[in-house]
C-alpha positions as CSV (number, residue, x, y, z in Angstrom):
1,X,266.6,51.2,-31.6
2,X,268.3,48.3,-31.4
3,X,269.0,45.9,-34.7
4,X,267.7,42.5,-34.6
5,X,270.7,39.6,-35.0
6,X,269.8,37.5,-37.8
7,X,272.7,35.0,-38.3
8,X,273.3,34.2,-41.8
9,X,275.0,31.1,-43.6
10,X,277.8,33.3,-45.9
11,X,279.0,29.6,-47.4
12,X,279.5,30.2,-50.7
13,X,278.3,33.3,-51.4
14,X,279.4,36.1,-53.8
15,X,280.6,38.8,-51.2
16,X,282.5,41.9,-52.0
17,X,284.7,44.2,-50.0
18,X,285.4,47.3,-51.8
19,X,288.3,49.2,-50.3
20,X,292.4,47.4,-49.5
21,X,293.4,49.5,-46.2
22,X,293.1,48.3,-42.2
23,X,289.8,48.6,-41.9
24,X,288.8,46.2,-45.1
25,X,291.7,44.5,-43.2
26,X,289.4,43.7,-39.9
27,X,286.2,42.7,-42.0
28,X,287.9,40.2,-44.2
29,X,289.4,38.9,-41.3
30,X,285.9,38.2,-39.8
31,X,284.5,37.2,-43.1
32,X,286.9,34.4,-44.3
33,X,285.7,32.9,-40.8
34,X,282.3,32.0,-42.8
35,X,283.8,31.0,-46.1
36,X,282.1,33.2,-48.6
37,X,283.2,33.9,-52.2
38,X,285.2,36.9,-51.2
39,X,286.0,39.3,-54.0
40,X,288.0,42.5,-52.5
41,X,288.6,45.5,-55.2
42,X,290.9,48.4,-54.5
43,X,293.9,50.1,-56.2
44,X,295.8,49.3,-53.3
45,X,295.8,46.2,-51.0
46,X,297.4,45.9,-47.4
47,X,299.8,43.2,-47.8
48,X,297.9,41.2,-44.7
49,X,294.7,41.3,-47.2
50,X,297.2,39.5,-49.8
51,X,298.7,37.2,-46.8
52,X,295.1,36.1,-45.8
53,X,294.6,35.4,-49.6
54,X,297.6,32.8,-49.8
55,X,295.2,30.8,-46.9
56,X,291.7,31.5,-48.0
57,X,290.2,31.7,-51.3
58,X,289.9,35.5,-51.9
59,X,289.9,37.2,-55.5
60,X,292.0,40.5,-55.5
61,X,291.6,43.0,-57.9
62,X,293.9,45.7,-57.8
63,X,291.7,48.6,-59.5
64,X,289.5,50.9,-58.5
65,X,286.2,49.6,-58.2
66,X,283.4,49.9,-60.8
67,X,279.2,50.1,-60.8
68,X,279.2,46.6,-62.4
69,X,281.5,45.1,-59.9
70,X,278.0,45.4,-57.2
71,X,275.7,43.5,-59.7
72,X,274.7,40.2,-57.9
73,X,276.2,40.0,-55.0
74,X,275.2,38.3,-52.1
75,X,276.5,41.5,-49.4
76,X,278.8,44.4,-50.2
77,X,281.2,45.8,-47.3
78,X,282.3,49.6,-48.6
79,X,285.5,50.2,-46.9
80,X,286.5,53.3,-48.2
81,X,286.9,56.8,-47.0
82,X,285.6,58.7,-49.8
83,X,282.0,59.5,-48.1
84,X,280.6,59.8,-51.6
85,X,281.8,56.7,-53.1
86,X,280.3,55.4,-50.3
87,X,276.7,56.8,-51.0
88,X,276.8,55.2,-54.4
89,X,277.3,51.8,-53.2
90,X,274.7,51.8,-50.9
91,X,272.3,53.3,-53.2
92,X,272.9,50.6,-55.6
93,X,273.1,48.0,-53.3
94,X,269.8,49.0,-51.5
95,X,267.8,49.7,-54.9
96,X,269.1,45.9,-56.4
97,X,268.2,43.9,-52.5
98,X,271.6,43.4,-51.9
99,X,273.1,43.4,-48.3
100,X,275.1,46.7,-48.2
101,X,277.0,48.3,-45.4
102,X,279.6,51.1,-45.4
103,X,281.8,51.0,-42.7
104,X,281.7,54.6,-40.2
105,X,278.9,55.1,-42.0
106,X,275.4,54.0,-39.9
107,X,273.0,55.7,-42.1
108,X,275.0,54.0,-45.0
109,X,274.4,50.3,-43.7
110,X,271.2,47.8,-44.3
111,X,272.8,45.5,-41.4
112,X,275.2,46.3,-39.3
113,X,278.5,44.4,-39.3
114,X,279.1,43.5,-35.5
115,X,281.8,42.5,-33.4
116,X,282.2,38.7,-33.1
117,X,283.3,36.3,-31.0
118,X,284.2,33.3,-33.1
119,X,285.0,29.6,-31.9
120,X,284.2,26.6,-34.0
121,X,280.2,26.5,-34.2
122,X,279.9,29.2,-31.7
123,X,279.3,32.6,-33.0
124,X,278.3,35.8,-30.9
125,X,277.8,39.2,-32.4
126,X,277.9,42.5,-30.5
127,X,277.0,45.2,-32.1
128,X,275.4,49.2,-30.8
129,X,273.0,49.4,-33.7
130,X,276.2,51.5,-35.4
131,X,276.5,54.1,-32.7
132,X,279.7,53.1,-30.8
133,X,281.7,50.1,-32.4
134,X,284.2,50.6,-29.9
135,X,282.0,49.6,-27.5
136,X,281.2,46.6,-29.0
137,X,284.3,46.0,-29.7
138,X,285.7,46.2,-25.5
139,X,282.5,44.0,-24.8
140,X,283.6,41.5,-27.4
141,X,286.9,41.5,-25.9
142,X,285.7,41.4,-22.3
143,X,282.9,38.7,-23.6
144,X,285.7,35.9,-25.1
145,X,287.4,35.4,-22.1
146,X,284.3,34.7,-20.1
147,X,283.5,31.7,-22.7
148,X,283.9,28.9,-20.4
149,X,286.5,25.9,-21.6
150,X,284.8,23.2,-23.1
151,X,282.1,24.9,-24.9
152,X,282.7,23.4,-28.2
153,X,282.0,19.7,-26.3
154,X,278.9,20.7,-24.6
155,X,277.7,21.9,-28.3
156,X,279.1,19.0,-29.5
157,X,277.2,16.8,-27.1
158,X,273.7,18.4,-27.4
159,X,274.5,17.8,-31.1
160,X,274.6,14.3,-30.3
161,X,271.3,13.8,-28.5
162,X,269.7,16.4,-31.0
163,X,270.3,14.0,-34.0
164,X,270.3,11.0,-32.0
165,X,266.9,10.9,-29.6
166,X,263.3,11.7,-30.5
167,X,261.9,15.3,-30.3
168,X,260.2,15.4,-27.4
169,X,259.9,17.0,-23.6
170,X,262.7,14.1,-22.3
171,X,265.0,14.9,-25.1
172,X,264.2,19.0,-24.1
173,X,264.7,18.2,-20.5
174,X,267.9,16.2,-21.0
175,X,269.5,19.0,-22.7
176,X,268.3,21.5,-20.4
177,X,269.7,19.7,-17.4
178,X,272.6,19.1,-19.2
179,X,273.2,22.8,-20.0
180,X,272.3,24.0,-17.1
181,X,274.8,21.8,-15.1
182,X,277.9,23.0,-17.6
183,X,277.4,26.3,-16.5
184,X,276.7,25.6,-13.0
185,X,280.7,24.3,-12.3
């Protein structure tokens, strides 16, 4: 079954990424995109992880990763191969509410971290609910360059009448029409 796509607002909140190889690589990548406070903890960090830290506030911690280092976090990506390790975080992550997915690991996930098409305000995720992220993956590739040119001024400009003209059926239609005739060119 497919998995609903709730869009959240990560700004400023306590994320951790346990686990300093290529894949913890890729999701940081992603996740600095939404500014969280981004924690990554691992006895070994790829020296890109450390590059993205010179340009984005990320807290490394080069040590294995302990119970305590879950409590009260927002969402915890497990990034690890050690299939076991990986069952304890989402065990504690599930029975404290807290956003937990383990990466190859579908059964080990309460959301799914898709593939994303990021450009200014607009966001798409892709995702297989966990059953071929390479798929998502190609689609997200094929997806980004069908994004027409000038996207971010067409959300820019129904910005504008959103803040700046009543809510209403004109203001609906205007934006409508307006829509419609970007992607008509």
């Amino acid at each position: 079954m497919a998995y609903f796509p709730m869009f959240i607002d990560l700004r400023g909140q306590d994320c951790l990424v346990v686990g300093g190889g290529e894949v913890a690589l890729r999701k940081i990548e992603q996740l600095v995109k939404f500014a969280p406070n981004l924690c990554v903890i691992a006895p070994s960090i790829h020296p890109e992880i450390d590059d993205l830290a010179q340009n984005y506030p990320i807290t490394i911690e080069k040590r294995p990763y302990m119970k305590d280092d879950l409590k009260e976090r927002f969402l915890v990506i497990g990034a690890l191969d050690d299939l076991s390790e990986q069952e304890k975080i989402f065990q504690f992550c599930t029975t404290h509410h807290i956003h937990v997915n383990c990466v190859d690991s579908p059964l080990l996930c309460s959301f799914i971290f898709p593939a994303l098409i990021v450009n200014d305000d607009l966001c798409v995720g892709i995702n297989t609910a966990g059953r071929a992220p390479a798929v998502s993956s190609a689609l997200r590739q094929y997806l980004t360059k069908m994004i027409p040119s000038g996207i971010i001024d067409l959300i820019d400009k129904v910005d504008h009448i959103r803040q700046s003209e009543p809510i209403g059926k004109p203001r609906q239609a205007k934006i409508i029409a307006i829509c419609k005739a970007f992607f008509e060119q």
